[in-house]
C-alpha positions as CSV (number, residue, x, y, z in Angstrom):
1,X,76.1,-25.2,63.8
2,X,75.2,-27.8,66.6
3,X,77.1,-30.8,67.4
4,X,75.2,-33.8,68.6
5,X,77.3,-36.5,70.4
6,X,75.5,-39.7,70.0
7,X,75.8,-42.3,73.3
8,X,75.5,-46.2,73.4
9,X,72.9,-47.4,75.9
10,X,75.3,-49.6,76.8
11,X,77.9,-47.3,78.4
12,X,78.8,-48.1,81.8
13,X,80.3,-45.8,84.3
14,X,84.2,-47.2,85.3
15,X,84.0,-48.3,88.6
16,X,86.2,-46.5,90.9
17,X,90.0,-47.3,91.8
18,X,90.8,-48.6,95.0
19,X,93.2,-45.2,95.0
20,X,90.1,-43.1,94.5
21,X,88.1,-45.1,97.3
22,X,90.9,-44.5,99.5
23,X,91.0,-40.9,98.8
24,X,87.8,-40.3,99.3
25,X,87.9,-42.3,102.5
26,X,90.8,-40.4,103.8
27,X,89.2,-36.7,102.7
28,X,86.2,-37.7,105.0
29,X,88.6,-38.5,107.6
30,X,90.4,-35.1,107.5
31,X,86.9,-33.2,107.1
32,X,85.6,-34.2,110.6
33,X,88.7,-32.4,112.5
34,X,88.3,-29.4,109.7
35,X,84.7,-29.0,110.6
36,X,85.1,-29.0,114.2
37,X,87.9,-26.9,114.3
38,X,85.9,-24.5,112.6
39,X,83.2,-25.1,115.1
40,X,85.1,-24.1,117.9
41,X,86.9,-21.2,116.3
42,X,83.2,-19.8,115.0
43,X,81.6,-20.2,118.9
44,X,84.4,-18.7,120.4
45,X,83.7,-15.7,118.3
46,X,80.1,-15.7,118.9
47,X,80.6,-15.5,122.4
48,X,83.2,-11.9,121.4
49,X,80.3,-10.3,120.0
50,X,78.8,-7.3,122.2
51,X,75.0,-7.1,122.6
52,X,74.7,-4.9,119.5
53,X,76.6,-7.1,117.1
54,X,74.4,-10.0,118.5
55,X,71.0,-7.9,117.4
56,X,72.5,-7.3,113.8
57,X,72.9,-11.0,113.7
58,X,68.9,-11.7,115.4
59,X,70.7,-13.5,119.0
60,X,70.1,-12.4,121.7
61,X,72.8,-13.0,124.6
62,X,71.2,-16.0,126.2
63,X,71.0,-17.5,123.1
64,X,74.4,-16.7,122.2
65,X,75.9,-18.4,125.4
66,X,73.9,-21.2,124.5
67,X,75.3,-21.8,121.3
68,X,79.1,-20.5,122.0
69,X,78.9,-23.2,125.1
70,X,78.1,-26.1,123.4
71,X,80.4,-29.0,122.7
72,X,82.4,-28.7,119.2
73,X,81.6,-31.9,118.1
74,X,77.7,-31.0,118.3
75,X,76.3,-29.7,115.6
């Protein structure tokens, strides 16, 4: 047996809560330190990896130290 739940066209979303805005405002705000810690922590371990790792992978060792020696806050 199917159940069919019947909407009204005239629904309307809640608007958010100035508690949810500010949540969401302040998880952005924690996600940009998050992301470039990660950043660093991830380049740092590119630039650990011997030449064979770096093959398995497809980078080569210039490329490598290219990427490993950039700036954390680029992406």
């Amino acid at each position: 047996m199917t159940t069919h739940i019947a909407y009204s066209a005239a629904y309307v979303a809640p608007r958010s809560s100035f508690s949810t805005r500010l949540g969401d405002t302040l998880s952005a705000a924690l996600a940009t330190p998050r992301l470039w810690a990660r950043r660093r922590h991830d380049r740092r371990a590119l630039l650990q990896l011997d030449d064979h790792m770096l093959r398995d992978i497809g980078v080569d060792r210039t490329q490598a130290e290219a990427m490993g020696s950039r700036p954390f806050w680029r992406a």
